[in-house]
N, CA, C and O atoms as a GROMACS GRO file, in nm:
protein
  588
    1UNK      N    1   8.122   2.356   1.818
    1UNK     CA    2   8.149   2.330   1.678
    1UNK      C    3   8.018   2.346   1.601
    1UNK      O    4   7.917   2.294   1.646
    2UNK      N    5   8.014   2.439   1.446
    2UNK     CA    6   7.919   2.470   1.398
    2UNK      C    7   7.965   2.354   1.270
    2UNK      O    8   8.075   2.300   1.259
    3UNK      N    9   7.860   2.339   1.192
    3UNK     CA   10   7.846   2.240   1.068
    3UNK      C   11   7.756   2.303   0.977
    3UNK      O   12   7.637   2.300   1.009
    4UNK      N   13   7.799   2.380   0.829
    4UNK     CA   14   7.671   2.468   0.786
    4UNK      C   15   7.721   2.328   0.629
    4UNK      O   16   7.828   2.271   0.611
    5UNK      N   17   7.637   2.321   0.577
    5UNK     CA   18   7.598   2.217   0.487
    5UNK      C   19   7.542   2.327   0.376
    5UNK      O   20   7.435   2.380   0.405
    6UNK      N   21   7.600   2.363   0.260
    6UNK     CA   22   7.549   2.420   0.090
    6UNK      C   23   7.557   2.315   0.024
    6UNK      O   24   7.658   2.246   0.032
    7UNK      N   25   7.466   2.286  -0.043
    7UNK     CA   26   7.408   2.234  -0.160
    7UNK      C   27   7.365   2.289  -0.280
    7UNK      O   28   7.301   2.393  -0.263
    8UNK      N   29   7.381   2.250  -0.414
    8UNK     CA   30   7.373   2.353  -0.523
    8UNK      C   31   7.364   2.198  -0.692
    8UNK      O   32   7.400   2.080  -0.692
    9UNK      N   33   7.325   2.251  -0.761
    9UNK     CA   34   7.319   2.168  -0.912
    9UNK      C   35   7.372   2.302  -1.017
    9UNK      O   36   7.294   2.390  -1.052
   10UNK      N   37   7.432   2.301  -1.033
   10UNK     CA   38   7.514   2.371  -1.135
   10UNK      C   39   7.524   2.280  -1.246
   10UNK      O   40   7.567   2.165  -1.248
   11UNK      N   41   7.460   2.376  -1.370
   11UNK     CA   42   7.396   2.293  -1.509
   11UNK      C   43   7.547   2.353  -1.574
   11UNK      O   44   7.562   2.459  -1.634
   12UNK      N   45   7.648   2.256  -1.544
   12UNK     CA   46   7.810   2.218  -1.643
   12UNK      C   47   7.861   2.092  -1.606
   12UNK      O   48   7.819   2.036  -1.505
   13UNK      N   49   7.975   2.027  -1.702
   13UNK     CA   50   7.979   1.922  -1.647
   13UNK      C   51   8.079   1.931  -1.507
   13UNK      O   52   8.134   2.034  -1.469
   14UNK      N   53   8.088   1.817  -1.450
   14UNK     CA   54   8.218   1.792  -1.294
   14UNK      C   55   8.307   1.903  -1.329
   14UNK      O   56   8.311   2.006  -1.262
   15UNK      N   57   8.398   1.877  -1.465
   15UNK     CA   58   8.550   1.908  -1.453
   15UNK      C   59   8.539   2.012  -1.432
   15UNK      O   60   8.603   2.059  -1.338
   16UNK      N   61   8.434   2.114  -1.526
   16UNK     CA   62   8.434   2.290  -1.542
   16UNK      C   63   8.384   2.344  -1.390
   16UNK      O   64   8.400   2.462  -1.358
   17UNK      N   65   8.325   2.248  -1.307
   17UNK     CA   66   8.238   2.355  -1.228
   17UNK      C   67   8.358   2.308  -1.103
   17UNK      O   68   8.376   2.391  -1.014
   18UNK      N   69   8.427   2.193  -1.098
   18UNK     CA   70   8.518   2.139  -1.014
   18UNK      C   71   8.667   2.249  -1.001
   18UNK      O   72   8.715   2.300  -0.900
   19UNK      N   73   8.720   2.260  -1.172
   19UNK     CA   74   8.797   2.347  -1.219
   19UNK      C   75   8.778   2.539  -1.144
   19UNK      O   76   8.862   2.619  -1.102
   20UNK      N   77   8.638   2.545  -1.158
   20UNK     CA   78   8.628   2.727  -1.121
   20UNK      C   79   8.606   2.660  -0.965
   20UNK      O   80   8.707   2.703  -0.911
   21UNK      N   81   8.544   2.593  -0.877
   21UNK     CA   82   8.536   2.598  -0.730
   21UNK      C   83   8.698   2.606  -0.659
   21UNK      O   84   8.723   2.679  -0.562
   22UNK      N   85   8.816   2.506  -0.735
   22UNK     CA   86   8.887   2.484  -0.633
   22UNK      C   87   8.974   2.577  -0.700
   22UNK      O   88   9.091   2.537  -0.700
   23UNK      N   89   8.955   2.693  -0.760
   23UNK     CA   90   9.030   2.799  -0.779
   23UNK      C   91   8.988   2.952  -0.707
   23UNK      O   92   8.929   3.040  -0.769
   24UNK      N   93   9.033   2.963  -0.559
   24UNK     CA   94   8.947   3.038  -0.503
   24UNK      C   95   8.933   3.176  -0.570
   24UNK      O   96   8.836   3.248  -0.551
   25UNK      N   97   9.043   3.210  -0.653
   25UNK     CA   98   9.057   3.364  -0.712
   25UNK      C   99   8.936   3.358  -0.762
   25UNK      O  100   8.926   3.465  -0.823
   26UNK      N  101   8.830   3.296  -0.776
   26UNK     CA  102   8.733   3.333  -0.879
   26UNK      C  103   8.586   3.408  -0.734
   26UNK      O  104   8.496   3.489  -0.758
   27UNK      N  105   8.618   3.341  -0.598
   27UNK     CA  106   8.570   3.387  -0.544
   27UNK      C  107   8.510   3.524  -0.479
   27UNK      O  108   8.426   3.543  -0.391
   28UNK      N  109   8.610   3.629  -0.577
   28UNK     CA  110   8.630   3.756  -0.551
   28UNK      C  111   8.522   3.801  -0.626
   28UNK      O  112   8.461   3.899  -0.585
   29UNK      N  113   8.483   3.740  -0.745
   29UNK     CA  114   8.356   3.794  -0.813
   29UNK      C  115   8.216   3.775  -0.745
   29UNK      O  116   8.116   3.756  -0.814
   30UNK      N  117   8.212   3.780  -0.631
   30UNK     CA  118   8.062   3.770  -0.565
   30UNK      C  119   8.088   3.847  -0.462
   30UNK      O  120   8.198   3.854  -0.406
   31UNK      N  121   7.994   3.904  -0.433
   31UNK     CA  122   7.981   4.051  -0.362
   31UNK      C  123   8.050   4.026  -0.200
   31UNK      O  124   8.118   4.118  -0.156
   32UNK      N  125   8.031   3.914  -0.124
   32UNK     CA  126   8.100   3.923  -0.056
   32UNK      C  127   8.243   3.890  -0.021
   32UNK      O  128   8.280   3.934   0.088
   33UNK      N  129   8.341   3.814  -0.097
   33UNK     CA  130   8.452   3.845  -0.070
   33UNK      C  131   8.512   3.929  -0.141
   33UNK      O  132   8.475   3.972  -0.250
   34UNK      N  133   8.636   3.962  -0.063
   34UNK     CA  134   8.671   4.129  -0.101
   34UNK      C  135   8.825   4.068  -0.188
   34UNK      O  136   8.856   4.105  -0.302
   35UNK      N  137   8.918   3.957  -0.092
   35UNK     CA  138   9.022   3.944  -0.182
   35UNK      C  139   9.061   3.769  -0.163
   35UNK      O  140   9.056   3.710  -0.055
   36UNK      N  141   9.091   3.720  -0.265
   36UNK     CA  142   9.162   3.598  -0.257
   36UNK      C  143   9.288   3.561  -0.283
   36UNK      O  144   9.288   3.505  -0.392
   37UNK      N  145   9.381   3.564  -0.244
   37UNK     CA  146   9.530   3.523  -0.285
   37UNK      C  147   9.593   3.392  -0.263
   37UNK      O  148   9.602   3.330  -0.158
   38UNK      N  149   9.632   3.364  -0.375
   38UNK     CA  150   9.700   3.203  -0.395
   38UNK      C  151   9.846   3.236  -0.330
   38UNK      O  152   9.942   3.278  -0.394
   39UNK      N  153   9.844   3.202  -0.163
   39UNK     CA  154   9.998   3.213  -0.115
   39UNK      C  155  10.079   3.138  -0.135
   39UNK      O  156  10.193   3.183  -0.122
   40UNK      N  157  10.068   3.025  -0.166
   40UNK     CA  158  10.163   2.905  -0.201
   40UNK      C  159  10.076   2.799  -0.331
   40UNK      O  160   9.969   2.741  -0.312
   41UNK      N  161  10.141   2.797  -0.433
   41UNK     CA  162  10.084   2.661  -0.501
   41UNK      C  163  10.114   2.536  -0.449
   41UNK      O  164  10.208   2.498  -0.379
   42UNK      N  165   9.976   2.454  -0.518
   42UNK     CA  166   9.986   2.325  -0.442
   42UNK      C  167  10.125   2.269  -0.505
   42UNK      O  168  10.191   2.337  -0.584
   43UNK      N  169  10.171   2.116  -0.456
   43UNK     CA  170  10.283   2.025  -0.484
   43UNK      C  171  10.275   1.976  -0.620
   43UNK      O  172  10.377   1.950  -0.684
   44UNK      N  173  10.115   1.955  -0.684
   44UNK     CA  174  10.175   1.873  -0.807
   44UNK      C  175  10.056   1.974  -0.899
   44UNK      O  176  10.095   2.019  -1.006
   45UNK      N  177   9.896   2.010  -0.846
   45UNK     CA  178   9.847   2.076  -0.922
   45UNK      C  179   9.862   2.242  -0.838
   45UNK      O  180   9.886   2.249  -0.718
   46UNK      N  181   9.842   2.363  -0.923
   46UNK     CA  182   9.841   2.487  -0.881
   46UNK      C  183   9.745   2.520  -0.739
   46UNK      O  184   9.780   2.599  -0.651
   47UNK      N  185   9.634   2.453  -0.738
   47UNK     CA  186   9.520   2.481  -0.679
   47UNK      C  187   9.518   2.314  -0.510
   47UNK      O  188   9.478   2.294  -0.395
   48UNK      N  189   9.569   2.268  -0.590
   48UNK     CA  190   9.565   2.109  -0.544
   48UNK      C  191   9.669   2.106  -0.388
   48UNK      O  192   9.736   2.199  -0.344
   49UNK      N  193   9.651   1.951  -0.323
   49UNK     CA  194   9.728   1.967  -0.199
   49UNK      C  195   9.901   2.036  -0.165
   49UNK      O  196  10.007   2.034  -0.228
   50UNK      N  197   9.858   2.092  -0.040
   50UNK     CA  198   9.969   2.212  -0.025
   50UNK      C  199   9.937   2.335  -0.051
   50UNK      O  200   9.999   2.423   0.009
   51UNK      N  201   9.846   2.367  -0.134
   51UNK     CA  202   9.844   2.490  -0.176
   51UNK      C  203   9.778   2.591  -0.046
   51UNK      O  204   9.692   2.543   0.028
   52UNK      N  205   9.826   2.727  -0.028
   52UNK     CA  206   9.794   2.801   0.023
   52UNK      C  207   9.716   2.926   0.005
   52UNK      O  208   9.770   2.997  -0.079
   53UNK      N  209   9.636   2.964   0.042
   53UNK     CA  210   9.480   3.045   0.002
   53UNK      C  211   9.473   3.156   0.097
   53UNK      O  212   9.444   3.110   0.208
   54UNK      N  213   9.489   3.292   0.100
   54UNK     CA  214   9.378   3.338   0.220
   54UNK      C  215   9.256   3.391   0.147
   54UNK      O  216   9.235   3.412   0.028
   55UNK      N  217   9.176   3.406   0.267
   55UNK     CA  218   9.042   3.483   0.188
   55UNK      C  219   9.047   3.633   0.256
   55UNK      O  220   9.144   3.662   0.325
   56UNK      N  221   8.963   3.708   0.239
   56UNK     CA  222   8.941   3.819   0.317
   56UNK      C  223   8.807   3.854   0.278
   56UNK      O  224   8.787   3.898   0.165
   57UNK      N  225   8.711   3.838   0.361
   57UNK     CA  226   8.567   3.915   0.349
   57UNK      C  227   8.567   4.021   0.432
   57UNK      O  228   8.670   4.042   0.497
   58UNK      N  229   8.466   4.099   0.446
   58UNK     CA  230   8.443   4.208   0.547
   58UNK      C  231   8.452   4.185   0.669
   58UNK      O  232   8.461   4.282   0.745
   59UNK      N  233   8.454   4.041   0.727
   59UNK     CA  234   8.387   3.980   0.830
   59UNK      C  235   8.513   3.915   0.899
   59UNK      O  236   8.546   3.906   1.018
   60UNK      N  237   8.554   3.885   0.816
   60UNK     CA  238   8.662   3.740   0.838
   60UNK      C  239   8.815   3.678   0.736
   60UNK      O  240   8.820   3.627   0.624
   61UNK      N  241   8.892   3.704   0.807
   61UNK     CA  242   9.008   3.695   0.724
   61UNK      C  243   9.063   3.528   0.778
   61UNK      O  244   9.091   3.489   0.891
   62UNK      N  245   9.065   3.440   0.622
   62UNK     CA  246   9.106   3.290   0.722
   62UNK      C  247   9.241   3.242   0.587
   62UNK      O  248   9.218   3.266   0.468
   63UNK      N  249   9.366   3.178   0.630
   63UNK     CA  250   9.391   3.126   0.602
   63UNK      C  251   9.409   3.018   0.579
   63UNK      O  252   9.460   2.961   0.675
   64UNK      N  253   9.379   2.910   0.436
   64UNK     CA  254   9.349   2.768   0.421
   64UNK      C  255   9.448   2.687   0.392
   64UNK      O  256   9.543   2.736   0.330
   65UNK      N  257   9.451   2.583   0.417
   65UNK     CA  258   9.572   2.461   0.308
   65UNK      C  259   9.499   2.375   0.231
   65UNK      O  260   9.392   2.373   0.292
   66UNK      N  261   9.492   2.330   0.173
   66UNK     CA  262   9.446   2.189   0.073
   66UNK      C  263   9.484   2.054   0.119
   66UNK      O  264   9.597   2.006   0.121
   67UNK      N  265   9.398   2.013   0.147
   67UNK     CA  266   9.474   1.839   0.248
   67UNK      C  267   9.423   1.753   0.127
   67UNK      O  268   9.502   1.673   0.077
   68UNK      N  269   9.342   1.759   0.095
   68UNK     CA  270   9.280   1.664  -0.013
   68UNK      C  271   9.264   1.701  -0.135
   68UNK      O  272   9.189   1.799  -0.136
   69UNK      N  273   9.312   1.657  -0.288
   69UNK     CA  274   9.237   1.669  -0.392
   69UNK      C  275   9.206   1.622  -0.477
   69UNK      O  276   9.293   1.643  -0.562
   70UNK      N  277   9.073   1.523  -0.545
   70UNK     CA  278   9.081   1.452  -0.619
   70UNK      C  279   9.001   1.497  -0.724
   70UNK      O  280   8.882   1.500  -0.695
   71UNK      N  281   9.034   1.536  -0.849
   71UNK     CA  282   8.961   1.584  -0.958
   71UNK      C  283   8.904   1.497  -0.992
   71UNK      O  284   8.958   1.389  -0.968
   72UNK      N  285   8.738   1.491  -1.078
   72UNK     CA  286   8.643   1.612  -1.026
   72UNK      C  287   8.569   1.586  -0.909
   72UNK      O  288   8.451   1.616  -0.891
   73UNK      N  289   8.640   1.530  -0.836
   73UNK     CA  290   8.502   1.464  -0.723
   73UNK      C  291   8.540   1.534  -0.586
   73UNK      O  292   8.449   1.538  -0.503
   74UNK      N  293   8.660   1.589  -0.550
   74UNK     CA  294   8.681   1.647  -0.393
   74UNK      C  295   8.794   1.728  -0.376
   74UNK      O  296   8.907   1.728  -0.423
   75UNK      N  297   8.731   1.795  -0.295
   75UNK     CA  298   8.895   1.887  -0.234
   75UNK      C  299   8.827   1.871  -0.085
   75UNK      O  300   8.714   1.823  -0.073
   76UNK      N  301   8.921   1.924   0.050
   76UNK     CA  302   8.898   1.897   0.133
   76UNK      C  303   9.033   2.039   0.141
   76UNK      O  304   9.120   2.066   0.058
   77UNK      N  305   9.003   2.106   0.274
   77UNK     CA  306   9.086   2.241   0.341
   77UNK      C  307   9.064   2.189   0.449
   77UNK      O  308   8.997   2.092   0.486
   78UNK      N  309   9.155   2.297   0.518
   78UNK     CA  310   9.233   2.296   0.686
   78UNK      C  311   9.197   2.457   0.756
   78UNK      O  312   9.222   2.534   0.664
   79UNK      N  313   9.166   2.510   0.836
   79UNK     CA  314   9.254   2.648   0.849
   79UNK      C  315   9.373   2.633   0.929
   79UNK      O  316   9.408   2.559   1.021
   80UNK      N  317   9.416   2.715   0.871
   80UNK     CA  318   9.589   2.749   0.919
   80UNK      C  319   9.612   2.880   0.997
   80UNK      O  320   9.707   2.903   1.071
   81UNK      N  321   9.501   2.965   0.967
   81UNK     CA  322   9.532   3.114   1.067
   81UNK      C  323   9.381   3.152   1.044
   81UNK      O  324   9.306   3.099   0.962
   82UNK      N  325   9.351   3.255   1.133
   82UNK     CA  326   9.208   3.302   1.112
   82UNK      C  327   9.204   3.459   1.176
   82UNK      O  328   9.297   3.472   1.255
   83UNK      N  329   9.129   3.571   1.164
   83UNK     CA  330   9.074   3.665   1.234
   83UNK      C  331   8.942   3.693   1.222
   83UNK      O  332   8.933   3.775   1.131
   84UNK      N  333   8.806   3.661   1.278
   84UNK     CA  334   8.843   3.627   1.390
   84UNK      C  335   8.911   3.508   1.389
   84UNK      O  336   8.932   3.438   1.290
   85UNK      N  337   8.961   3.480   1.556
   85UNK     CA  338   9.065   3.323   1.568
   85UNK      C  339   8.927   3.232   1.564
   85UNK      O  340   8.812   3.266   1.594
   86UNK      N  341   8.968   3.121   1.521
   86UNK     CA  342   8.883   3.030   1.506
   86UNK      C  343   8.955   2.897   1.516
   86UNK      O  344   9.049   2.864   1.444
   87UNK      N  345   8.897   2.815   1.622
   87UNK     CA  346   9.004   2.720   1.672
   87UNK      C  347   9.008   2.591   1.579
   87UNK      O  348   9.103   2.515   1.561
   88UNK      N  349   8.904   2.589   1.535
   88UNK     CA  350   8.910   2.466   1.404
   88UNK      C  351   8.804   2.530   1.274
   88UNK      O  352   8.691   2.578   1.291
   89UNK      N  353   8.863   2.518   1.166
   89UNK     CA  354   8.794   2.520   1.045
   89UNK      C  355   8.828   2.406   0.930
   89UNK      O  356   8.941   2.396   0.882
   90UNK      N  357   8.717   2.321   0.891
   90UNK     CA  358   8.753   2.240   0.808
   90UNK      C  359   8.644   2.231   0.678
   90UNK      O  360   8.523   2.225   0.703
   91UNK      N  361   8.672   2.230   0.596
   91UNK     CA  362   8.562   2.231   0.456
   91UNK      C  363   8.598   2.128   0.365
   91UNK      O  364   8.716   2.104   0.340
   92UNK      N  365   8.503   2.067   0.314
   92UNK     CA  366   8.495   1.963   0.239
   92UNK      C  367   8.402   2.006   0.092
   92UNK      O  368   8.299   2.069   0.116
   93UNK      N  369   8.424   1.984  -0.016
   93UNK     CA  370   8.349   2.004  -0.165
   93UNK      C  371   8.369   1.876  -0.197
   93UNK      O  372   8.477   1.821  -0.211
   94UNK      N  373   8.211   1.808  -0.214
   94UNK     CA  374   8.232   1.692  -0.334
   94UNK      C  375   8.136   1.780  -0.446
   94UNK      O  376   8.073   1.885  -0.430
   95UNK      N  377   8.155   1.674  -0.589
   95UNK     CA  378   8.109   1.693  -0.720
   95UNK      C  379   8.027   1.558  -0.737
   95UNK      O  380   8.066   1.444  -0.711
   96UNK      N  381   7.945   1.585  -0.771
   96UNK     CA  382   7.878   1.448  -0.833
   96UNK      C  383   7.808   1.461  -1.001
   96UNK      O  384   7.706   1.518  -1.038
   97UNK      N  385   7.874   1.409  -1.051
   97UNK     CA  386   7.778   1.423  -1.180
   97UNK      C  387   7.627   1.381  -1.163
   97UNK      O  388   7.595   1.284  -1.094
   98UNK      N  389   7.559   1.439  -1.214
   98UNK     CA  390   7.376   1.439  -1.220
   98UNK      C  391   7.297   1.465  -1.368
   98UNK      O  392   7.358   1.517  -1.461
   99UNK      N  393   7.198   1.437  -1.378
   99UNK     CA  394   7.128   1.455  -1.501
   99UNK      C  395   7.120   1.592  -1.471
   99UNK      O  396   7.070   1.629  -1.365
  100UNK      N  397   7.180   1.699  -1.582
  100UNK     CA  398   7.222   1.786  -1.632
  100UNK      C  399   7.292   1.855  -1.568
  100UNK      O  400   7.283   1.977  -1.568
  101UNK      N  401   7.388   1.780  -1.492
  101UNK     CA  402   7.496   1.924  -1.473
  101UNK      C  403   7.560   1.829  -1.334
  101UNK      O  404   7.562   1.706  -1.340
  102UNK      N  405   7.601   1.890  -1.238
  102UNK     CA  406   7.727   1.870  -1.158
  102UNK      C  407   7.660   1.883  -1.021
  102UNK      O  408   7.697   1.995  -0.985
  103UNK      N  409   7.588   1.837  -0.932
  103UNK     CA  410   7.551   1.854  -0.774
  103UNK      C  411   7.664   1.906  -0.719
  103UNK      O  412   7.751   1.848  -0.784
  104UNK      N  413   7.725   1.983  -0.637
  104UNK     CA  414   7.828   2.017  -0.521
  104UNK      C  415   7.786   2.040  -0.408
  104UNK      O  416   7.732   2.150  -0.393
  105UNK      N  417   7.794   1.944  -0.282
  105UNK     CA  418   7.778   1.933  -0.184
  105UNK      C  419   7.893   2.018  -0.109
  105UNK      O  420   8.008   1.980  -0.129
  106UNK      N  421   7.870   2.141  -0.016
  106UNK     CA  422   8.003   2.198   0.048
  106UNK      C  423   7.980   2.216   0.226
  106UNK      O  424   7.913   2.304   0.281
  107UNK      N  425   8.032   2.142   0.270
  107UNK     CA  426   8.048   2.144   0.420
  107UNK      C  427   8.140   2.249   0.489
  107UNK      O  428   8.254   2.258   0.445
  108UNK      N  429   8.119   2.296   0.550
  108UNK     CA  430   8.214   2.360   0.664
  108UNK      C  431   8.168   2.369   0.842
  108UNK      O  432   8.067   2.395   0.908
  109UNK      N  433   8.276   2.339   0.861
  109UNK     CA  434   8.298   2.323   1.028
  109UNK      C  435   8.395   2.383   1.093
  109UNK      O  436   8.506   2.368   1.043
  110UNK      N  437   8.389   2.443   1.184
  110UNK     CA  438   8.434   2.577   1.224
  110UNK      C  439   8.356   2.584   1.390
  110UNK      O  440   8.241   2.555   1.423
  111UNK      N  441   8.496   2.646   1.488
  111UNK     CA  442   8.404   2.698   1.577
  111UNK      C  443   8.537   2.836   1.631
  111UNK      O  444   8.660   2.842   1.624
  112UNK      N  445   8.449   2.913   1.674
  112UNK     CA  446   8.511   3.080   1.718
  112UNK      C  447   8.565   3.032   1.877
  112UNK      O  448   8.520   2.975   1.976
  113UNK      N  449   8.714   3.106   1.823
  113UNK     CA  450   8.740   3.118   2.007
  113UNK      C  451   8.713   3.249   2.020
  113UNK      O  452   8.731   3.343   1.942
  114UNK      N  453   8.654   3.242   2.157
  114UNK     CA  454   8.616   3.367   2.245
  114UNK      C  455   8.616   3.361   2.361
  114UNK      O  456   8.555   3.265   2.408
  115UNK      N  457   8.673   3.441   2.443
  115UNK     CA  458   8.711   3.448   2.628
  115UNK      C  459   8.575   3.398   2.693
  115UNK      O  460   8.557   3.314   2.781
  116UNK      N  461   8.450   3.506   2.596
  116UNK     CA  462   8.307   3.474   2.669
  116UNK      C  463   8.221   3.439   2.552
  116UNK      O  464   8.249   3.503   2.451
  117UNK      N  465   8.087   3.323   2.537
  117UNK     CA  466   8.030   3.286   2.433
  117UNK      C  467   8.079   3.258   2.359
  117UNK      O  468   8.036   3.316   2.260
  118UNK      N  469   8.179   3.177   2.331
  118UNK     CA  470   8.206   3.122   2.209
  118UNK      C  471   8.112   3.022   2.153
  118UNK      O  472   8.126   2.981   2.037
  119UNK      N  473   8.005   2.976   2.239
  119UNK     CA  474   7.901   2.900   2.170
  119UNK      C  475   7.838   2.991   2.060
  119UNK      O  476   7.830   2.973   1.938
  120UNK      N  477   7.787   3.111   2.152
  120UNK     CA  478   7.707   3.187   2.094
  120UNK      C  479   7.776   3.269   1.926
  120UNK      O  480   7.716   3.289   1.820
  121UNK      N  481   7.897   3.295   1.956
  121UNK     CA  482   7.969   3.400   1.803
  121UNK      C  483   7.953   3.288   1.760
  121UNK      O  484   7.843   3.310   1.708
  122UNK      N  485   7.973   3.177   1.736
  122UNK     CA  486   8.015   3.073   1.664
  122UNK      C  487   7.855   3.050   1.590
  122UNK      O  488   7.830   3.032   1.470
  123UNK      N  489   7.755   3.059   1.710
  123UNK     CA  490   7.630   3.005   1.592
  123UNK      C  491   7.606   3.152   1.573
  123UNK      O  492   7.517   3.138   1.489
  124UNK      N  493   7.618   3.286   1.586
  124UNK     CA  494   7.592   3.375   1.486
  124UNK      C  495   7.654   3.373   1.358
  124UNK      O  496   7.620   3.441   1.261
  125UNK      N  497   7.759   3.280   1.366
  125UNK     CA  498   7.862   3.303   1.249
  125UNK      C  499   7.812   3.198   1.130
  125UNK      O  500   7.842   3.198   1.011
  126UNK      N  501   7.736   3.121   1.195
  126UNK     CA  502   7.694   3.015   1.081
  126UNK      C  503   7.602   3.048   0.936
  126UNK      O  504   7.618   3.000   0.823
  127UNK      N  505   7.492   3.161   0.990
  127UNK     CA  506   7.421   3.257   0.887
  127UNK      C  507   7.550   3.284   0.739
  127UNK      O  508   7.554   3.256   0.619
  128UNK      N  509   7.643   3.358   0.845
  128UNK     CA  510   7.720   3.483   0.717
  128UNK      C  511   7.754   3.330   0.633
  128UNK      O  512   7.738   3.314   0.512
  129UNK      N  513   7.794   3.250   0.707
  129UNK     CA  514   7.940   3.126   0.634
  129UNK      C  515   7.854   3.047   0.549
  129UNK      O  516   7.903   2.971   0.465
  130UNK      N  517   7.708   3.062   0.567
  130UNK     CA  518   7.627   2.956   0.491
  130UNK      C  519   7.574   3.073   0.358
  130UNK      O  520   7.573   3.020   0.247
  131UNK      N  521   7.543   3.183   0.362
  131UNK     CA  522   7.547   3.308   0.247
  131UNK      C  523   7.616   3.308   0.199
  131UNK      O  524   7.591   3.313   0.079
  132UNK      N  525   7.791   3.302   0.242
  132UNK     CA  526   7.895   3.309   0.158
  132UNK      C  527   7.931   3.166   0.028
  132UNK      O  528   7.964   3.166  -0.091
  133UNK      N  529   7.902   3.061   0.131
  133UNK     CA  530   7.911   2.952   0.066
  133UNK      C  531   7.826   2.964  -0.090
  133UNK      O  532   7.868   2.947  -0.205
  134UNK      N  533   7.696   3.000  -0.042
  134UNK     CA  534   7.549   2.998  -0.131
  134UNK      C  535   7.589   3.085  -0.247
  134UNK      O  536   7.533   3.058  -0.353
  135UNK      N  537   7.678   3.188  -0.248
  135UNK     CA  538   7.727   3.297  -0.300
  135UNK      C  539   7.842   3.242  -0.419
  135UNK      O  540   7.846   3.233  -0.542
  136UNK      N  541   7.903   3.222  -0.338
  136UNK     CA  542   8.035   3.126  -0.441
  136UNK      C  543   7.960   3.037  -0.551
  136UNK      O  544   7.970   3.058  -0.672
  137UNK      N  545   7.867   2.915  -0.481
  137UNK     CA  546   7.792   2.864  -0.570
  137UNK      C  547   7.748   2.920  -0.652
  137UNK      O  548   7.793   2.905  -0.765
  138UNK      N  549   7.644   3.004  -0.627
  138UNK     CA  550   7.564   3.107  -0.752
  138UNK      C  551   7.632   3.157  -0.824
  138UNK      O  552   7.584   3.164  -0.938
  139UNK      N  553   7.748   3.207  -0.809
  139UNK     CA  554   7.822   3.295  -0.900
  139UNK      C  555   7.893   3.174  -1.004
  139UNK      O  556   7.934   3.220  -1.110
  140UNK      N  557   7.905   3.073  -0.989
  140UNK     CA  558   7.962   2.972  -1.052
  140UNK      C  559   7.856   2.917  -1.138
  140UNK      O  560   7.891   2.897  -1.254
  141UNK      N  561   7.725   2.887  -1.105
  141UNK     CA  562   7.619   2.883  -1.146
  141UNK      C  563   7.653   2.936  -1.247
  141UNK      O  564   7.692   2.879  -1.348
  142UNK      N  565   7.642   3.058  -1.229
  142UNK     CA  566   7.585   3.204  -1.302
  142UNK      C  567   7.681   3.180  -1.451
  142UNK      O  568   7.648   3.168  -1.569
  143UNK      N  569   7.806   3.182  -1.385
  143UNK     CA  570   7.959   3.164  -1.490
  143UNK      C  571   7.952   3.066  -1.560
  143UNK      O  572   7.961   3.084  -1.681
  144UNK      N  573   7.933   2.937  -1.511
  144UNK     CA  574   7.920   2.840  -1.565
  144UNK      C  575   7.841   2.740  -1.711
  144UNK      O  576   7.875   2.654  -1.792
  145UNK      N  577   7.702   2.834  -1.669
  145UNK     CA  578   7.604   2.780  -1.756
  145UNK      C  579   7.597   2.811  -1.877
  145UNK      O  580   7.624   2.901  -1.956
  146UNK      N  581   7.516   2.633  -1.863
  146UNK     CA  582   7.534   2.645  -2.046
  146UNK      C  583   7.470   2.736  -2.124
  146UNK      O  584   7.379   2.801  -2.074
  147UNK      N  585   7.512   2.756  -2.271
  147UNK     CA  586   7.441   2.883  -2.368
  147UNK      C  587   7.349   2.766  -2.442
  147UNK      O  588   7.269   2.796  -2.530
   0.00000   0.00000   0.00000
């Protein structure tokens, strides 16, 4: 089991930067993912628990669920399917309000099945998943900030 930990201060307040994270379609605007599709809306909000997500990067195609969501402070995902297979994936986003803008703490945990080394794909895989994370952030950053 890998654990890659992003951290980020995004100068907007909780709701706006809470609002563009747990909407993955926005994730498509940063160079590495290629497509995001909302497969199922959540039960009570669009984005919120229940809802269904895949991603597709160059690398890695995973399907998510939403187990947790509490505006502006958390969402929490599952994976539900993966290629590569990946026998557990779980991600957590909190929000914290901060002097000027919004901290987002983003966890993910994840480990690769593989016949041979699955220690090993699994910690090569931690690099790309901690870029991608860093990526999403920045681009939200980027979107986000104030004029």
């Amino acid at each position: 089991m890998r654990t890659v930990k992003v951290e980020r201060t995004i100068r907007a307040p909780a709701e706006d930067v809470f609002d563009w994270i747990t909407d993955a379609t926005n994730y498509q605007r940063t160079s590495l993912i290629r497509r995001v599709t909302l497969v199922r809306p959540g039960n009570v909000a669009e984005h919120g628990v229940g809802a269904v997500r895949l991603l597709v990067t160059p690398f890695v195609r995973v399907t998510e669920e939403i187990i947790e969501y509490e505006p502006p402070r958390l969402i929490r995902y599952k994976l539900l399917t993966s290629y590569p297979a990946l026998r557990r994936q779980d991600g957590c986003v909190r929000f914290d309000e901060v002097t000027g803008g919004t901290r987002v703490r983003w966890t993910s945990e994840f480990e690769v099945v593989a016949p041979v080394f699955a220690g090993m794909w699994t910690m090569a895989m931690a690099p790309m998943v901690a870029v991608g994370l860093r990526r999403v952030l920045a681009t939200a950053g980027h979107e986000l900030r104030r004029h």
